[in-house]
MIVEX-26315 format. One record per residue (C-alpha): residue in one letter; x, y, z. Coordinates in steps of 0.25 Angstrom, whole numbers, plus 2048, in hexadecimal, padded with zeros to 3 digits. Example, Ala and Ser with C-alpha at 12.3 -4.5 7.8 and 13.67 -1.06 7.14 Angstrom:
<pts>
(A (831 7EE 81F));
(S (837 7FC 81D));
</pts>
This chain:
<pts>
(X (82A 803 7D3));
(X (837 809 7D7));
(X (839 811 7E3));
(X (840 81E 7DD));
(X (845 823 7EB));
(X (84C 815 7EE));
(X (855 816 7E1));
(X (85F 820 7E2));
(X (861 823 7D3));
(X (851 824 7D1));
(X (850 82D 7DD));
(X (85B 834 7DA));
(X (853 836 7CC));
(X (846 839 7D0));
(X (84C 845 7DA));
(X (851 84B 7CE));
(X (846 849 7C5));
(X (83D 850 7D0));
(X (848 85E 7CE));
(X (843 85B 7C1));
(X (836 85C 7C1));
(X (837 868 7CB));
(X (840 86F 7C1));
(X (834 86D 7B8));
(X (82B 873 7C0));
(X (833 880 7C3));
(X (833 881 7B3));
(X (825 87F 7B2));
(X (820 886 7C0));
(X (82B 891 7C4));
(X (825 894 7CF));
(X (825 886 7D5));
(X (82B 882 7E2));
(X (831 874 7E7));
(X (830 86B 7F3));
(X (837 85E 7F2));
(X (838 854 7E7));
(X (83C 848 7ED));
(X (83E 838 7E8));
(X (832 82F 7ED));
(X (831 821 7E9));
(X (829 822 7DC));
(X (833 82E 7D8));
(X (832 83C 7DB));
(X (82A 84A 7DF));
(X (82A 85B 7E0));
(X (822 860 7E9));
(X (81F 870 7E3));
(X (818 87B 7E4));
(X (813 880 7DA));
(X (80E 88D 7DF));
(X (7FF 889 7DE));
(X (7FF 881 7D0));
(X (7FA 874 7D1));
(X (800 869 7C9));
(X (7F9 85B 7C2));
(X (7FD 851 7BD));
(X (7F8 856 7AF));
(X (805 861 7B2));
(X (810 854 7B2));
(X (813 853 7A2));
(X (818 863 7A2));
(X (820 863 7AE));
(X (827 855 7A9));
(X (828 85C 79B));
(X (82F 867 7A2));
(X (837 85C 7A9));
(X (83B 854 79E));
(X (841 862 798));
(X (849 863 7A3));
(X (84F 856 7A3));
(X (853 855 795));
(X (859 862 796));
(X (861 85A 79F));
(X (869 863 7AC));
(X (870 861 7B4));
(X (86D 85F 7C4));
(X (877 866 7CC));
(X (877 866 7DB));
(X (87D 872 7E2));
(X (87E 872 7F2));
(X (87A 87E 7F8));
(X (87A 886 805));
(X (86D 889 80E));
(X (86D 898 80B));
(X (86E 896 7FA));
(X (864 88A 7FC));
(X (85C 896 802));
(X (85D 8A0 7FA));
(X (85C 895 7EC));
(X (84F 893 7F0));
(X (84A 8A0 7F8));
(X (83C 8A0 7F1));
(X (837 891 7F3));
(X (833 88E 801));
(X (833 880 7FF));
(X (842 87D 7FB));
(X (844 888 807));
(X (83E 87E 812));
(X (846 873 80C));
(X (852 87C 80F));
(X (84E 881 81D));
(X (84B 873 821));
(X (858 86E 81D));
(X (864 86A 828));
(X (86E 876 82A));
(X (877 86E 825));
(X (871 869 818));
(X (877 869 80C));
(X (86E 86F 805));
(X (870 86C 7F5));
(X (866 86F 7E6));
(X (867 86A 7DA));
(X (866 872 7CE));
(X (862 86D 7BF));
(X (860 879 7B4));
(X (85A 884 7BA));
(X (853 87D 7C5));
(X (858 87A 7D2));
(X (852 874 7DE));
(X (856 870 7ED));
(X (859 862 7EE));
(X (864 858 7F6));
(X (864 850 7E9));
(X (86B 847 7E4));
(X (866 849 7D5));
(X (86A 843 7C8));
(X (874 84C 7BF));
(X (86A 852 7B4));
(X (85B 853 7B4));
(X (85D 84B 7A7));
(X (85C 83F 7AF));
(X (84F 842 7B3));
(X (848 840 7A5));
(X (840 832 7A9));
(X (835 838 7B1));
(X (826 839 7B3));
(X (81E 844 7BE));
(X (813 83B 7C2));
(X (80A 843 7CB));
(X (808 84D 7D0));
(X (802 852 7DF));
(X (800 85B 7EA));
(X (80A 85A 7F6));
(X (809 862 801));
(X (816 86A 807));
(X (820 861 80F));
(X (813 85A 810));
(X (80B 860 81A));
(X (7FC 864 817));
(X (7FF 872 81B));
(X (809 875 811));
(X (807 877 803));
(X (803 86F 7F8));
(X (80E 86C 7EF));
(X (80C 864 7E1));
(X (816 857 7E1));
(X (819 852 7D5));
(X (81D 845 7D4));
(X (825 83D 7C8));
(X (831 832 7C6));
(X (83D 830 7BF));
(X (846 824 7B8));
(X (853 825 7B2));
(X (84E 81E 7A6));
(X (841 81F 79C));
(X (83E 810 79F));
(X (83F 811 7AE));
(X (836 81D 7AF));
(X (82A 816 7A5));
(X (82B 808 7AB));
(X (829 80F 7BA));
(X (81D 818 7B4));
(X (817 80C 7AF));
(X (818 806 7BD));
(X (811 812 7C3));
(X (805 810 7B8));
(X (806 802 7BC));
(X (804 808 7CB));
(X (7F9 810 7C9));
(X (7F1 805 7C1));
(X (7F3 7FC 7CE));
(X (7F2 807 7D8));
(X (7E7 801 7E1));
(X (7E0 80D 7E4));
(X (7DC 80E 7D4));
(X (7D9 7FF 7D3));
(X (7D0 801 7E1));
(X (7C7 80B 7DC));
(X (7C7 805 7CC));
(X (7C3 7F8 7D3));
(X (7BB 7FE 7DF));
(X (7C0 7F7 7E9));
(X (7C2 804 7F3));
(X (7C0 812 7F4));
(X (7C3 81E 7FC));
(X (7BD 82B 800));
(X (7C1 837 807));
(X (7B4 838 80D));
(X (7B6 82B 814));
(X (7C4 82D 817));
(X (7D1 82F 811));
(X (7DA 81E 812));
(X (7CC 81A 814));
(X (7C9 810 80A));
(X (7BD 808 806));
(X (7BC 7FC 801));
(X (7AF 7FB 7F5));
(X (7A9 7EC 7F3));
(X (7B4 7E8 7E9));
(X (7C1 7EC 7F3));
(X (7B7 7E4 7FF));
(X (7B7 7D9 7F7));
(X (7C7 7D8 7F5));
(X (7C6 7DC 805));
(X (7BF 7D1 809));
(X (7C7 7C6 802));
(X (7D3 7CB 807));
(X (7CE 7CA 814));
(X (7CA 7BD 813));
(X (7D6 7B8 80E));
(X (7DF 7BC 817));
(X (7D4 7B9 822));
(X (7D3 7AB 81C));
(X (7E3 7A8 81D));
(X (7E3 7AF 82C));
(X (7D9 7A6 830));
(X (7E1 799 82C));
(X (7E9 79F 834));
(X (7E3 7A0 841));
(X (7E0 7AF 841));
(X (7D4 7B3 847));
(X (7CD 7C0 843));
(X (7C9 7CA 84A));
(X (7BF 7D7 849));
(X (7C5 7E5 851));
(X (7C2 7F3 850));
(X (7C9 7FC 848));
(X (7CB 807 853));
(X (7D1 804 863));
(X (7D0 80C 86F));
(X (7DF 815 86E));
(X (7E3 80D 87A));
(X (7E6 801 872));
(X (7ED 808 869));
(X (7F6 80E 875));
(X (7F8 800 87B));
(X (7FE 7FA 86C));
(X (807 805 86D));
(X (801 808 85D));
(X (7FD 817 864));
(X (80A 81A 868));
(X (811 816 85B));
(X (805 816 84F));
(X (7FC 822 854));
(X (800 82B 848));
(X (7F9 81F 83E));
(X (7ED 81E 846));
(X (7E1 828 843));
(X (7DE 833 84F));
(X (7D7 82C 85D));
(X (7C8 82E 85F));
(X (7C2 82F 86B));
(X (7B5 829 86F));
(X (7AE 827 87E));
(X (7BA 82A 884));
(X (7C3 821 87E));
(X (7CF 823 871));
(X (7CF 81A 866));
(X (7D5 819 858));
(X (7D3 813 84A));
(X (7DD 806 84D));
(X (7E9 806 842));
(X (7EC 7F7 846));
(X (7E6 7EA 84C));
(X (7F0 7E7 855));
(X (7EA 7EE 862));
(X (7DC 7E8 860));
(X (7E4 7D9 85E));
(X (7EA 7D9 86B));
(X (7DD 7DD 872));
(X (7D7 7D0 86C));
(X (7E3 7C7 871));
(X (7E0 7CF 87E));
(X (7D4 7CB 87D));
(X (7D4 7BC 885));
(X (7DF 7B4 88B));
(X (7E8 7AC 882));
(X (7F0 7A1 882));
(X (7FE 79E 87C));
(X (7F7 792 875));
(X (7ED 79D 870));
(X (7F8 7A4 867));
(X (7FB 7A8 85D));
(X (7EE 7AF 85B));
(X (7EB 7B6 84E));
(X (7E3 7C0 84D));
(X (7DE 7C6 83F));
(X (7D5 7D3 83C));
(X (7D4 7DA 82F));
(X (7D3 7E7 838));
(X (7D0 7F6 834));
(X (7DB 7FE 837));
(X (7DD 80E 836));
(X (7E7 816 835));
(X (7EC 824 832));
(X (7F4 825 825));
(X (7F7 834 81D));
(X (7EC 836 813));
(X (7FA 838 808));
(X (7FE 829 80C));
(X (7EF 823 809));
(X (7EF 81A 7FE));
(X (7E2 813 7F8));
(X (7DF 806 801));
(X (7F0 804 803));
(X (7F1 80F 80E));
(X (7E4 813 812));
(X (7E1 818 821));
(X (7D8 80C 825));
(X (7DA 7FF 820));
(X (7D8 7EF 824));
(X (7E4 7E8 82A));
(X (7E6 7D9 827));
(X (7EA 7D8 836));
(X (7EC 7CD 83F));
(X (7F5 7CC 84C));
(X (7F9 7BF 853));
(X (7FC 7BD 860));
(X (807 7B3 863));
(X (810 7AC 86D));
(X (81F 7AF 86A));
(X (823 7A0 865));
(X (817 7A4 85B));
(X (81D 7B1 855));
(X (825 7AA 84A));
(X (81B 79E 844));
(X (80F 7AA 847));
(X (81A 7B5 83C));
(X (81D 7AA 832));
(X (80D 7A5 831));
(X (80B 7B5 82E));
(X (815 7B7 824));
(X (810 7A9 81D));
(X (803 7AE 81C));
(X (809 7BC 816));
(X (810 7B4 80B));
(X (805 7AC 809));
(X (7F9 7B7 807));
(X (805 7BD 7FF));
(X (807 7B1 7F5));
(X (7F8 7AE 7F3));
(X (7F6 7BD 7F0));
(X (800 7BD 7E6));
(X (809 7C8 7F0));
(X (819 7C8 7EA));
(X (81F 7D6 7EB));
(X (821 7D6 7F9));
(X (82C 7D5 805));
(X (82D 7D3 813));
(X (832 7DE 81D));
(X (837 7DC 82C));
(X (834 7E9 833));
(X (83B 7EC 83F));
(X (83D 7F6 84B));
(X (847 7FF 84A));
(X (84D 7FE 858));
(X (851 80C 85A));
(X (845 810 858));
(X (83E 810 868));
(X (834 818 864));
(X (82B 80E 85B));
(X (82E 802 85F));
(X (829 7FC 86A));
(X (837 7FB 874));
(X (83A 7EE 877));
(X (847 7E8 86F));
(X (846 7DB 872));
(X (837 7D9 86C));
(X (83B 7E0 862));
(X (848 7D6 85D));
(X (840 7CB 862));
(X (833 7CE 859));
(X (83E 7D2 84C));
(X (846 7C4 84E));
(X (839 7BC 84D));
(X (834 7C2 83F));
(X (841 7C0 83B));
(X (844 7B3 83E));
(X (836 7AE 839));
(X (838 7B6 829));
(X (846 7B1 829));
(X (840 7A4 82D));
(X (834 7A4 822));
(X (83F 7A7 819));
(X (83A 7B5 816));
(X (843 7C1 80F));
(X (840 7CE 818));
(X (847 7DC 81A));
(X (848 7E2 827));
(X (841 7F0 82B));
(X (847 7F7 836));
(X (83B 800 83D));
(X (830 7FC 835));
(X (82A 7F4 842));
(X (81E 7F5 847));
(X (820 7FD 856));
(X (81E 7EE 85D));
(X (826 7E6 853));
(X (82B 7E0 848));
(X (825 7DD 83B));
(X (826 7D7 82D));
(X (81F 7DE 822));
(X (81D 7D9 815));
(X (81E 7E5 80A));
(X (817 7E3 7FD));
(X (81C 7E9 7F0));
(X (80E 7F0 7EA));
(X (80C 7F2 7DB));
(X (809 800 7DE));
(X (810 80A 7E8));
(X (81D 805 7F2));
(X (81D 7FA 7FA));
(X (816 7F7 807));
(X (812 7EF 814));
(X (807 7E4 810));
(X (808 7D8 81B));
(X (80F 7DA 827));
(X (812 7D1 834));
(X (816 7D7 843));
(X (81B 7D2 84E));
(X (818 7D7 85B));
(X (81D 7D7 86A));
(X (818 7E4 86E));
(X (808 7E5 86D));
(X (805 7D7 875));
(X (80C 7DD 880));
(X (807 7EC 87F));
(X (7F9 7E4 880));
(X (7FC 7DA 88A));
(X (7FA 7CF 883));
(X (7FD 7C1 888));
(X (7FB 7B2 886));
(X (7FD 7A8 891));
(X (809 79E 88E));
(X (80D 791 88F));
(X (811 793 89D));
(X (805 79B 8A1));
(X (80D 7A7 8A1));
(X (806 7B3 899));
(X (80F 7B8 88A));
(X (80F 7C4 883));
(X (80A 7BE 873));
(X (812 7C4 867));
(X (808 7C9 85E));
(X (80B 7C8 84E));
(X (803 7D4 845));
(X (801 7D1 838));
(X (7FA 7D5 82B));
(X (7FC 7CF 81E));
(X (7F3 7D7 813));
(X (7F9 7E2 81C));
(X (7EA 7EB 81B));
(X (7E1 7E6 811));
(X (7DF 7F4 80C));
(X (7ED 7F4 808));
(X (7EE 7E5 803));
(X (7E0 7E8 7F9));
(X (7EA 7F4 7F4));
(X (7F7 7EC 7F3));
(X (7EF 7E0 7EC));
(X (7E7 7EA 7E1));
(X (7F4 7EF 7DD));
(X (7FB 7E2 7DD));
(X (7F0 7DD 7D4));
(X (7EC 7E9 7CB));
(X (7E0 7E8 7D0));
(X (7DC 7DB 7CC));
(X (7DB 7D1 7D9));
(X (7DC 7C1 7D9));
(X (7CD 7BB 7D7));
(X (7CC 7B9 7E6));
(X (7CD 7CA 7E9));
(X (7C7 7CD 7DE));
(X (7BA 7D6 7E0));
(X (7B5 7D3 7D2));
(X (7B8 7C5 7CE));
(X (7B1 7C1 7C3));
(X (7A8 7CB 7B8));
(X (79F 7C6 7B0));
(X (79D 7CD 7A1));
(X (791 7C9 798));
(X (793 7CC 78C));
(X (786 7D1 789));
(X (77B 7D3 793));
(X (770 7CD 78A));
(X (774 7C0 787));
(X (77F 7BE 792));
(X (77B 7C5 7A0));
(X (772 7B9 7A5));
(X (77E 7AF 7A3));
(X (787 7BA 7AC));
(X (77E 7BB 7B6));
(X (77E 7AB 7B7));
(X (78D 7AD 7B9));
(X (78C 7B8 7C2));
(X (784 7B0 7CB));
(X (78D 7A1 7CB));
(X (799 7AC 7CE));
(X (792 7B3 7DA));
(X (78E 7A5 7E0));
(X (79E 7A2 7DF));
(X (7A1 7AE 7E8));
(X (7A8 7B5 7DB));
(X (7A8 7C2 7DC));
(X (79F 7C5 7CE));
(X (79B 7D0 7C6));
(X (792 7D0 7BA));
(X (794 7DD 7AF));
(X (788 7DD 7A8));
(X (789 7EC 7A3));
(X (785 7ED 797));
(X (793 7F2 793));
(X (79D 7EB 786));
(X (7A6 7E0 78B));
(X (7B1 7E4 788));
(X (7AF 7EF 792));
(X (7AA 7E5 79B));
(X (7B7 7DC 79A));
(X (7C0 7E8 79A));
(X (7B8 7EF 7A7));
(X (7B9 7E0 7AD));
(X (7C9 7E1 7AC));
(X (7CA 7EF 7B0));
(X (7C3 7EB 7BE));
(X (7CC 7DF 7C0));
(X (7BF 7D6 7C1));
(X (7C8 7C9 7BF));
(X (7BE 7C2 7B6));
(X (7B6 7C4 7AC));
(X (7AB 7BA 7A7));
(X (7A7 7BE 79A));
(X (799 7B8 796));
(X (794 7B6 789));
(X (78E 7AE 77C));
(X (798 7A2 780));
(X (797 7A4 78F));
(X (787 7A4 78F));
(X (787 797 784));
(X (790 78F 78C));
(X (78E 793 799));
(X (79E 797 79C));
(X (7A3 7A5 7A1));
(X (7B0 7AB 798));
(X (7B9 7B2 7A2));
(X (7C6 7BC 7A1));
(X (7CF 7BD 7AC));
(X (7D1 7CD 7AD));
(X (7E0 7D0 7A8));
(X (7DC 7C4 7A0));
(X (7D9 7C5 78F));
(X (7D5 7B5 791));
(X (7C8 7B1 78E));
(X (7C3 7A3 796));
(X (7B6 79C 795));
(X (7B1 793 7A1));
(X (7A6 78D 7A7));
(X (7A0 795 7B4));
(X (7A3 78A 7BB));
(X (7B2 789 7B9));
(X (7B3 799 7BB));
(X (7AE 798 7C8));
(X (7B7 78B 7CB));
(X (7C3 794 7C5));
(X (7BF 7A1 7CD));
(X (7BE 797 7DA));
(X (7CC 792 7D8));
(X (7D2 7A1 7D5));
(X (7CB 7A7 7E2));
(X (7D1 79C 7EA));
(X (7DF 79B 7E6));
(X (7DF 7AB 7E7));
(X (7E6 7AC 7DB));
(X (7EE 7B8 7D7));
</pts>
């Protein structure tokens, strides 16, 4: 979908259509009072009050009549500059429009813009006549608390988009139902594969059987390729004493994301936000040898940390979640074959998941900034060099993120476009200077001198959490056979004469590791079939008259109006081969 506040003539638009929608309002409610109605990516919204009414969504269609009257009566928008005392005195009786006033520089222009007999503070620009704004829609509407702070009071926020033309307008609300269907937090409680609970904990998820299952594969799969590898995989706590986190340096510059200290006998500790610390104590852990590295060290690790309850989002930003996480520990000459090996293994996870919408990012330091990165410039243009030079050498197109870093080093991300929502950080790979020697890590060289290792942190489903979320919205819902938590559903068509031969198949299918199940409710099949699809449950065996006679199954592939008749043999065969090549 477009972002509205990155085109100018859309943002432009979408401003003016929120005057709109405020000059509306003050038709419909006189006594209402307004915030600020800025752009945001998916198009606009007014914060009001409303003097204690309460809007719904059931409340949109009048206010947009009341817009759409406005429009065609078709105004101009006229911008008038101002000085301090008139902007005072315009808006004497709304305290909201004065703090915007008292907050501003001395030497402010201070400007508003007037269309009928409505007129609001506001830098602009706008477009010339509200006529332009006719090709709109309110979508929502919520609560919003003054400037954003708990202690202020509730506003309603009403939000909407606008296009300059009919088409443009339908085609993107027909991406934002198509959004909605997708929208992993509807297909993950339709297909209960995770719940939540405030009792438990608000960004505290829980995965039910059918998201374990989806899980589990996962982590099998990626554990499967690491192993090829060389990783080897460990087991840590999800919590460390705050001294470790004070010796990584993540106290210093990531406190404000980690949940408060506890303490307990005498000592601090914390719920661990990242891996890392706990990796180094491992390499700690015995004496190494340059012939030793590069070890690689895998966990999928718990990790907790604290995110604002308004930016919690299903399973995609929750405030515990699984980190795909390894870290490998490597001698200097190693840094370049060690980065390529991780950004093959990210293109190919990618191509056998069916991955397309998706770009690389070099994140950099920002050099004036002393305060978050770890000072030392010539670690700094070293590290950024060798990325470089091995994603020019691999042939790879990248852009370049200037203070995007982690505080001790350079990293590439790779952002992935999402069916639903804007686009985010899925794998990513760092390189790092600073931590080995924060820990005093070393290996014994060649020469039996001791070196510092280079350690590489990398993740490629990024958390799993966030992967699972990504990948339902990718798919609609309907995974390849080999996630799938219901792969095959078997239908007799009547109970009396066919449940006998069903159960037969269940059983073959259950010896085959394919994850069965057997609808037997006494319920038309039709209903059965349609239910099947609607639950994404890839296959469907129906089993009948001809089924029973001959001994076949009939199966229909959801999304699928094709009928096929097989023996039970060759649909195991069939599944077998699907599983295996993880076919998309």
């Amino acid at each position: 979908m477009i972002n509205i506040k990155e085109d100018e003539k859309l943002s432009v638009l979408n401003h003016s259509c929120a005057h709109l929608l405020a000059e509306a309002i003050s038709h419909l409610y006189p006594n209402a009072k307004f915030w600020v109605g800025p752009v945001i990516e998916e198009g606009f919204y007014y914060d009001i009050d409303l003097n204690g009414i309460t809007l719904t969504n059931e409340d949109l269609p009048a206010i947009e009549k009341e817009m759409k009257k406005i429009a065609k009566d078709g105004k101009k928008i006229i911008r008038k500059e101002i000085t301090r005392a008139e902007a005072l005195e315009l808006f004497k009786n709304d305290e909201y429009k004065l703090d915007l006033i008292n907050n501003m520089a001395k030497d402010s222009i201070i400007s508003c813009y007037t269309q009928g007999n409505f007129t609001d503070l506001c830098r602009g620009p706008h477009v010339e006549t509200v006529k332009e704004c006719k090709n709109f829609k309110l979508l929502k509407v919520s609560g919003a608390y003054w400037k954003g702070d708990k202690n202020n009071k509730m506003l309603q926020r009403i939000y909407g988009v606008c296009f300059d033309t009919k088409e443009k307008l339908d085609e993107h609300l027909h991406l934002l139902e198509e959004a909605k269907e997708r929208d992993h937090r509807k297909l993950g409680k339709e297909l209960n594969i995770f719940m939540t609970s405030d009792l438990v904990g608000k960004g505290l998820p829980m995965y039910l059987p059918n998201g374990y299952i989806i899980w589990e594969e996962l982590e099998n799969y990626i554990k499967g390729k690491e192993k090829k590898l060389g990783y080897q995989h460990v087991l840590t706590p999800p919590l460390g004493n705050v001294l470790l986190y004070k010796t990584s340096g993540h106290w210093e510059h990531y406190q404000d994301s980690m949940f408060p200290k506890m303490e307990i006998d005498g000592e601090e500790f914390v719920l661990r936000p990242m891996n890392c610390p706990h990796h180094m104590m491992i390499y700690a852990n015995k004496i190494h040898s340059y012939r030793d590295l590069p070890i690689r060290i895998g966990e999928i690790a718990r990790d907790c940390r604290y995110e604002a309850s308004g930016a919690l989002k299903g399973i995609e930003r929750v405030r515990t979640f699984c980190q795909n996480d390894a870290h490998l520990f490597v001698t200097p000459e190693q840094i370049e074959e060690e980065f390529s090996l991780v950004v093959n293994l990210i293109l190919e996870v990618y191509k056998e998941l069916g991955i397309k919408e998706y770009r690389f990012e070099l994140s950099l330091r920002d050099p004036k900034d002393t305060v978050k990165y770890y000072p030392d410039d010539e670690m700094w243009n070293h590290a950024e060099d060798k990325l470089r030079k091995v994603l020019n050498h691999i042939g790879i197109p990248y852009t370049e993120k200037i203070g995007e870093a982690a505080f001790y080093g350079p990293k590439l991300d790779v952002q992935v476009k999402p069916a639903v929502g804007n686009e985010y950080t899925l794998s990513t790979c760092q390189l790092d200077f600073c931590l080995p020697m924060r820990f005093d890590l070393n290996y014994v060289d060649k020469d039996g001198s001791k070196k510092t290792p280079v350690v590489l942190h990398r993740a490629i489903f990024g958390s799993l959490d966030r992967f699972i979320a990504y990948y339902l919205e990718e798919k609609k819902g309907l995974l390849p056979l080999w996630l799938s938590p219901v792969q095959v559903n078997i239908i007799p068509v009547n109970n009396e004469y066919h449940l006998d031969y069903a159960k037969e198949i269940f059983a073959k299918l259950k010896e085959q590791n394919i994850r069965v199940l057997l609808d037997d409710r006494e319920e038309k099949l039709g209903y059965k079939m349609r239910e099947s699809v609607i639950n994404k449950k890839n296959y469907a065996l129906i089993i009948g008259n001809k089924e029973l006679e001959t001994k076949t199954i009939s199966y229909r592939k959801c999304g699928s109006e094709e009928t096929n008749n097989l023996s039970i043999t060759d649909f195991i065969n069939m599944l077998n081969e699907e599983i295996k090549m993880k076919k998309n």
